[in-house]
C-alpha positions in Angstrom: 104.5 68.3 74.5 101.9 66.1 75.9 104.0 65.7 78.4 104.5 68.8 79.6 101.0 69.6 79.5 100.5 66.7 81.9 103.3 68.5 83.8 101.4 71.3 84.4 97.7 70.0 85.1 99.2 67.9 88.0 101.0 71.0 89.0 98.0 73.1 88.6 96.1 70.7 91.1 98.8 70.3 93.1 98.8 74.0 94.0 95.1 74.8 93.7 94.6 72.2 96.8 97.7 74.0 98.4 96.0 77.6 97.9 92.7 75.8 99.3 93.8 74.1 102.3 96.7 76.9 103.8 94.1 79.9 102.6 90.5 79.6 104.4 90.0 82.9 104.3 87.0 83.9 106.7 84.9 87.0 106.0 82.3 89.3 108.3 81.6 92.4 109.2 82.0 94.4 112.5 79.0 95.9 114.4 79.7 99.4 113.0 79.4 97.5 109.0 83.6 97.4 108.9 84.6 94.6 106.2 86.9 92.0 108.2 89.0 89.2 106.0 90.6 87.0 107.7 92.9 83.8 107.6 94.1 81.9 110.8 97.4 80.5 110.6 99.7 79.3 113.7 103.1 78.7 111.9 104.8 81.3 113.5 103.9 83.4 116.4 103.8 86.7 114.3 100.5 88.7 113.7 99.5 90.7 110.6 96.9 93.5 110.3 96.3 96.4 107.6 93.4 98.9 107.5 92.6 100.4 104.6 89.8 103.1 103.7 88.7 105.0 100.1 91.4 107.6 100.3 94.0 107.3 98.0 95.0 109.9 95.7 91.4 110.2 94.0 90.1 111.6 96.4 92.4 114.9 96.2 91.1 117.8 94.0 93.8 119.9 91.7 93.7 122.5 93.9 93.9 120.4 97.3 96.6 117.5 94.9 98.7 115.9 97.6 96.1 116.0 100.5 95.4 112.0 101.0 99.1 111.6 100.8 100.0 113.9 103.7 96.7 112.6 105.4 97.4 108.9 105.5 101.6 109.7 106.4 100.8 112.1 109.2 98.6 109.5 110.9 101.5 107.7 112.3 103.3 110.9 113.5 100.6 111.5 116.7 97.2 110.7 118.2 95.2 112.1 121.0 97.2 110.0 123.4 100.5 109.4 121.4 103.4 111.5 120.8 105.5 111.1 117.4 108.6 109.3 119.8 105.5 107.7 122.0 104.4 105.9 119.1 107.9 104.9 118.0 109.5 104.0 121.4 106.4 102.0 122.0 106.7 99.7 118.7 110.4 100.2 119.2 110.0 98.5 122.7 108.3 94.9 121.6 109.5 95.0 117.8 106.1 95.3 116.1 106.5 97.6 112.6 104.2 99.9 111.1 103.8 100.1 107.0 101.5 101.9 104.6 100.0 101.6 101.6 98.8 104.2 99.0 98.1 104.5 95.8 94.8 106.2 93.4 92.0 103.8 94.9 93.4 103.5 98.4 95.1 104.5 101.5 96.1 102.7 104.7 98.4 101.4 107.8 99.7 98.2 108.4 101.2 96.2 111.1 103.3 93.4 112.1 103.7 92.6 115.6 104.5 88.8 117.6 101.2 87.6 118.5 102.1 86.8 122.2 99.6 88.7 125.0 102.0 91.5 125.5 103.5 92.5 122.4 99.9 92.1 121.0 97.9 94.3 123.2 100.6 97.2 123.0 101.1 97.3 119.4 97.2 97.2 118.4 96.6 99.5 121.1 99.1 102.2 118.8 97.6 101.0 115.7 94.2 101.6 117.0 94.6 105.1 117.9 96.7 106.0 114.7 93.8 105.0 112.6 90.8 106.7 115.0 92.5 109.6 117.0 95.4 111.2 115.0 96.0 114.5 115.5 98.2 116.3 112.5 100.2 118.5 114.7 101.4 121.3 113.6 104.7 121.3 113.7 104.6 118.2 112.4 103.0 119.3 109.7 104.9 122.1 108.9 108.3 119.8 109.1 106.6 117.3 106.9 105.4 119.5 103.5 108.3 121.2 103.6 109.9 117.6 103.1 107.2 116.2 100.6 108.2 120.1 98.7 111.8 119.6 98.4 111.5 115.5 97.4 109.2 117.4 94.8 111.7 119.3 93.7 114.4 117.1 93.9 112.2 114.6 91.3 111.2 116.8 89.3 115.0 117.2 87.8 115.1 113.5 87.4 114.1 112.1 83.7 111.8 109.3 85.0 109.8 111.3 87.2 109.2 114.3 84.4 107.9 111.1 82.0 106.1 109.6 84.5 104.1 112.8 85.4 104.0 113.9 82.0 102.6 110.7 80.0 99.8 110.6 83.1 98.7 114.0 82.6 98.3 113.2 78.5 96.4 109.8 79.4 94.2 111.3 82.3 93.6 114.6 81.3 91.2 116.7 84.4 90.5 113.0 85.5 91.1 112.1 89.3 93.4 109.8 88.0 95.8 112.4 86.5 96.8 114.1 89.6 100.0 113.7 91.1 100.0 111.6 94.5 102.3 113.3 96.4 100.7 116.9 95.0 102.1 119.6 93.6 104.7 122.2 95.4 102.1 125.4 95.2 99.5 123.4 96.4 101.2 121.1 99.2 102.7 124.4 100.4 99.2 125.8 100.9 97.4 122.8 102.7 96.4 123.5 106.4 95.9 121.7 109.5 92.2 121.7 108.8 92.0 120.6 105.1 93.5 117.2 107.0 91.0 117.1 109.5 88.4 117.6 107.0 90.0 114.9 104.1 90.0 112.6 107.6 86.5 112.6 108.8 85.3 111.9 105.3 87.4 109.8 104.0 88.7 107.6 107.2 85.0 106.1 107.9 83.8 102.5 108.8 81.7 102.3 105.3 84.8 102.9 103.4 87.2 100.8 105.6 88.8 97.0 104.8 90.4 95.3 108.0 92.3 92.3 106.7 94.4 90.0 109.1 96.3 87.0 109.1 98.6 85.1 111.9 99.3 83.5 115.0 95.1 84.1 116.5 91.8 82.4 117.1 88.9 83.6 115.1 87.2 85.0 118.0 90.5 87.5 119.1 90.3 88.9 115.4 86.8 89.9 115.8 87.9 91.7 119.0 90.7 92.9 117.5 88.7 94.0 114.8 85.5 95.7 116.4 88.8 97.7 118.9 90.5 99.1 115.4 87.5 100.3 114.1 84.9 101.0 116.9 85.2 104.6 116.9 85.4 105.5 113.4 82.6 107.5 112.4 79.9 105.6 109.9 80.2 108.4 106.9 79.0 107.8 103.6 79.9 105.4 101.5 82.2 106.4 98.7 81.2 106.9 95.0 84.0 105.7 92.7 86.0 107.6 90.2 84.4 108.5 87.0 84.6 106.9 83.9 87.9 107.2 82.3 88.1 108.2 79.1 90.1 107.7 75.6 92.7 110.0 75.2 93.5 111.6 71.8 96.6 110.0 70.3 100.1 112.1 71.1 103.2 111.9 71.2 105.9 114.8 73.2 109.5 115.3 73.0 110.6 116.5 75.9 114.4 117.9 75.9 116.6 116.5 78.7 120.3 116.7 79.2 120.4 113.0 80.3 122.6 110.7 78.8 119.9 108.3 77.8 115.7 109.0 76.4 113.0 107.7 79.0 110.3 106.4 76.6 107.3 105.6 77.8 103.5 105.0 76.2 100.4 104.3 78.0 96.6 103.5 77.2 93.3 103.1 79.6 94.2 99.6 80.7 91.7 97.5 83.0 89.8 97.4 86.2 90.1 95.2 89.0 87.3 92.4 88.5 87.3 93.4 84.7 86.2 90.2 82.4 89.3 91.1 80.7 91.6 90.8 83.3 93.3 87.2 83.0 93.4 87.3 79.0 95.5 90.7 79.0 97.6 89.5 82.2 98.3 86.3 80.6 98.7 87.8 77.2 101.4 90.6 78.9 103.5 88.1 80.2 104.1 87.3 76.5 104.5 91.1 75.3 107.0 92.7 78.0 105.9 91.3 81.5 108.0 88.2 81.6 111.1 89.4 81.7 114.4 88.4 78.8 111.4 86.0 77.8 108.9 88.6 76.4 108.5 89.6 73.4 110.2 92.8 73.6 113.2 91.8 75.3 113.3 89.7 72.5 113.2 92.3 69.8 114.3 96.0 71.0 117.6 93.8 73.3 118.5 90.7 72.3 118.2 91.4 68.4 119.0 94.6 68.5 120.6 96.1 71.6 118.7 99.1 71.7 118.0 98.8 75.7 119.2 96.9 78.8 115.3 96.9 79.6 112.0 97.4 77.9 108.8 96.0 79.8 104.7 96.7 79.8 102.3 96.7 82.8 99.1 96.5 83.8 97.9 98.0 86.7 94.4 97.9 87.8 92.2 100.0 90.0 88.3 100.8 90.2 88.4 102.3 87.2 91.0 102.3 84.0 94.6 102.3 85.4 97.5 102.7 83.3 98.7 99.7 80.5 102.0 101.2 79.9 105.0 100.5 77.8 108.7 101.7 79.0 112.2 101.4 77.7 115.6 103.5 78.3 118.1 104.2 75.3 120.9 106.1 74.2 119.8 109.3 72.2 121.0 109.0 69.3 118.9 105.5 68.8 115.4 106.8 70.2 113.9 106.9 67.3 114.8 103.6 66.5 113.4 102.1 69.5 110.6 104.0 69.8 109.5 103.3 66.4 110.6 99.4 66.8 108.5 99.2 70.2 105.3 100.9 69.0 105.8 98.4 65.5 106.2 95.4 68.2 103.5 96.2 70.4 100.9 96.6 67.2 102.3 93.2 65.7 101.4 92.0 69.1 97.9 92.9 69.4 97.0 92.1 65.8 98.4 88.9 66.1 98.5 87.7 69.7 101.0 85.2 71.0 102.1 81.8 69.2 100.8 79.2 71.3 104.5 78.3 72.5 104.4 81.6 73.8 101.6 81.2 75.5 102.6 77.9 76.7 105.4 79.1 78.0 103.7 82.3 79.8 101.0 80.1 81.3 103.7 77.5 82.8 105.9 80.8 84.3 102.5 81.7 85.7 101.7 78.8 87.6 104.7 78.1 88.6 106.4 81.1 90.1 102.5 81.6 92.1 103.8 79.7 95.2 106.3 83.0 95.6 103.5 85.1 95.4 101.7 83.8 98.6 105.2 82.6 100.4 104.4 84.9 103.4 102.3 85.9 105.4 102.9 90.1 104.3 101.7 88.8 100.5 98.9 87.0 101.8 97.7 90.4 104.0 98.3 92.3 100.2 96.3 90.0 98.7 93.2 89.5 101.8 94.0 93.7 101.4 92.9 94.3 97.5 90.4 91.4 97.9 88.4 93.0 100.5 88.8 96.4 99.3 87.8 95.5 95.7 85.1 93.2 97.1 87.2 90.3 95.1 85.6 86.5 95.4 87.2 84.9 98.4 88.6 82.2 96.2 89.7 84.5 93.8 93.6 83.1 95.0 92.2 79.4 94.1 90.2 81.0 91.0 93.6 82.5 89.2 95.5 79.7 88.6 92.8 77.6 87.4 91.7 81.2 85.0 95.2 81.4 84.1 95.6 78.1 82.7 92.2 78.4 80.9 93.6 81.3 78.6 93.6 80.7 75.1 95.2 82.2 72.2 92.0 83.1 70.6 91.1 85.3 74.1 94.5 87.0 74.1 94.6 88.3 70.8 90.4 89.1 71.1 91.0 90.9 74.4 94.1 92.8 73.2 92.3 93.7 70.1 89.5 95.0 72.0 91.0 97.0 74.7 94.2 98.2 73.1 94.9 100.7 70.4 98.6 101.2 70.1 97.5 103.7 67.5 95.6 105.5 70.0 98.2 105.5 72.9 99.6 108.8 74.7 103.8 108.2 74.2 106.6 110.9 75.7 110.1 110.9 75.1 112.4 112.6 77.7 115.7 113.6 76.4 114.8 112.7 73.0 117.8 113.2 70.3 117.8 116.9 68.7 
């Protein structure tokens, strides 16, 4: 044992110099107040860029659900200057790729282009009018609710999806959080050309904007780079964050499905990014159901019993509460079996905590599958991404393993305790047994 923990404190230096040394991550802010994070690396001749603003799925209303989403995937589809096949055949032409990202906090476009002069210039020059000029043609648009309607649809037969939707309605109630990201079909279908326009020029403004690079350039061509993605953005108003999220009232629904298996699923308000409790439950998950055939519920509701190929819990934080959620798959005539089994797990689990071999264990798996996590360049632009957005300590990559490895049992169980009331917790069961 000694041994191993000697293992593991080299280990943990070993990698926290690593983290320090490849990751100086440099921070300013563009003349028009744009947040810019930045880390210069010449390893390969490949540049990464993502611009991200407050306009995830949050910012919709119920009666306008599914307007961020068509806002941020129509921005790539035209600009002032730049048809839909302009914008393709010219990223097509030097081999740079566009991405997104969404989600309830945030929404945005990415990019990855080769960093020499030519490929450079042409792909920023798309990027930069995708994020300040688009246009939300028509037709386009037309083409593209009718799409988002019929993957609607099409979901909404599917077991997962129905619990998914279902268990976030019970745990968000009339909160922001609780609407659908991709909207409903009645009110997708009724969205026009200026509800865009309108989401755009409030949401898609320098105070609510993150620019966050990383590759193959100096310092001073990011700024430039930076102050040309962002210099026509209007300065708008700085965005107030969600309300408050609040306790739901304990239930449990049965929803009939003529599936093969049950989709169960429970969920509680779970954390915050920044949130003082945020290593003790992370670490402390990795015990319950987020570390795989290790975790604790593997452990009980498969291996012991057989009663799923998978059962696993999350976390997953945003400016307010996200979801801490439990889900498993079984055969129906056994879901009440597992459901009872998981909810009797997960309660042992937070009165108790983990054994300190567990925790051992968690804490090792931790540490030493983070190198994976920052293996490329597109994890480090995720990471500079949520740092910047959630205004995150620049060493907060250094600062994890070091947190990590400070956990104790004590914190786990305390911070469980606290935060988690698996009494309390909204639970749906699609296709349950009749």
């Amino acid at each position: 044992m000694r041994t191993m923990q000697y293992i593991v404190i080299v280990l943990l230096c070993v990698l926290t110099q690593k983290v320090s040394a490849s990751l100086n991550i440099e921070h300013w802010q563009t003349a028009s107040g744009v947040n810019v994070y930045f880390v210069e690396n010449h390893d390969l001749p490949i540049l990464d860029v993502s611009v991200e603003f407050s306009a995830g799925s949050s910012m919709d209303t119920a009666d306008k659900s599914g307007l961020a989403n068509l806002v941020r995937h129509l921005l790539n589809l035209g600009t002032k200057d730049l048809s839909e096949d302009q914008i393709a055949t010219a990223l097509a032409d030097i081999g740079a790729q566009l991405g997104g990202n969404f989600d309830r906090d945030r929404a945005g476009v990415t990019l990855r282009t080769l960093s020499n002069e030519r490929e450079r210039i042409q792909s920023l020059k798309v990027l930069a009018s995708i994020i300040q000029f688009p246009q939300f043609p028509q037709d386009i648009l037309t083409r593209e609710k009718a799409r988002i309607v019929a993957s609607i649809k099409e979901s909404s037969m599917k077991p997962d999806y129905i619990a998914d939707r279902e268990l976030t309605k019970m745990l968000y109630g009339a909160h922001a959080y609780g609407l659908n990201d991709v909207g409903e079909i009645e009110t997708v279908n009724a969205l026009q050309h200026d509800d865009l326009l309108t989401f755009y020029r409030s949401h898609y403004v320098s105070k609510n904007a993150v620019v966050a690079m990383i590759g193959d350039v100096t310092k001073q061509q990011a700024k430039e780079i930076a102050e040309s993605l962002t210099q026509h953005l209007p300065a708008g108003q700085k965005h107030i964050d969600p309300p408050q999220v609040q306790i739901p009232s304990a239930e449990t629904k049965k929803i009939p499905h003529p599936a093969t298996q049950s989709h169960i699923q429970f969920a509680y308000p779970g954390l915050r990014r920044g949130d003082p409790d945020y290593f003790p439950l992370l670490v402390g998950n990795h015990v319950l159901g987020g570390g795989g055939f290790v975790s604790r519920l593997m452990e009980e509701i498969r291996q012991k019993r057989g009663l799923a190929y998978s059962v696993y819990s999350f976390f997953s934080p945003f400016k307010q509460q996200g979801p801490f959620l439990v889900g498993l798959q079984t055969k129906k005539e056994q879901s009440e079996e597992a459901f009872a089994l998981t909810r009797k797990t997960l309660s042992d689990f937070v009165s108790s905590g983990p054994t300190q071999a567990e925790l051992d264990a968690a804490k090792q798996n931790l540490i030493g599958g983070f190198a994976l996590r920052i293996d490329s360049n597109s994890k480090i632009l995720g990471y500079l991404s949520m740092i910047g957005f959630y205004q995150l300590p620049l060493t907060y990559l250094t600062d994890y393993l070091t947190a990590v490895e400070a956990v104790t049992v004590e914190q786990v169980r305390e911070a469980f305790k606290r935060r988690i009331q698996p009494d309390g917790m909204v639970a749906v069961i699609v296709g349950a047994a009749e």
